[in-house]
N, C-alpha and C positions, 0 to 999 in steps of 0.2 A: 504494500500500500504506500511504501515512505519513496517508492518510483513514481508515483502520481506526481510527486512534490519537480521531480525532474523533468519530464517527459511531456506535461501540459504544457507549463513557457515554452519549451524546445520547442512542441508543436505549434503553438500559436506565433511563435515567434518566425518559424519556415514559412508559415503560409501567409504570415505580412510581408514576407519580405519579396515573398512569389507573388502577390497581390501589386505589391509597389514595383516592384518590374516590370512586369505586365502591363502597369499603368504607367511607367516610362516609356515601353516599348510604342504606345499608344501614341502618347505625348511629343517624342518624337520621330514620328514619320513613317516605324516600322510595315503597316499593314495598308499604306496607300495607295499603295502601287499592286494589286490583287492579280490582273491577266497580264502583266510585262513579263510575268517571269516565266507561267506557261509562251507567250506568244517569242520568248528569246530563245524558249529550247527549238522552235521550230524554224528559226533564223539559220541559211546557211552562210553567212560572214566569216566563219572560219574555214572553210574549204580554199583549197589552194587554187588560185588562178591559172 
């Protein structure tokens, strides 16, 4: 039961900090660009001339 006393902060404390990343990642710019990155795998720009 005296793991409870450890284990809760640990837990609450991972998932604020995955919380506030996530809401960094948000914040800056991460997720704005949604079909460039499918429409670049079908880009042939790297093929040899």
């Amino acid at each position: 039961m005296n793991v409870l006393i450890y284990l809760l902060p640990m837990a609450l404390g991972l998932g604020l900090a995955g919380l506030f990343g996530f809401m960094w990642a948000l914040k800056s710019g991460q997720y704005n660009d949604v079909d460039g990155a499918a429409l670049r795998v079908l880009s042939d720009d790297d093929l040899p001339k």
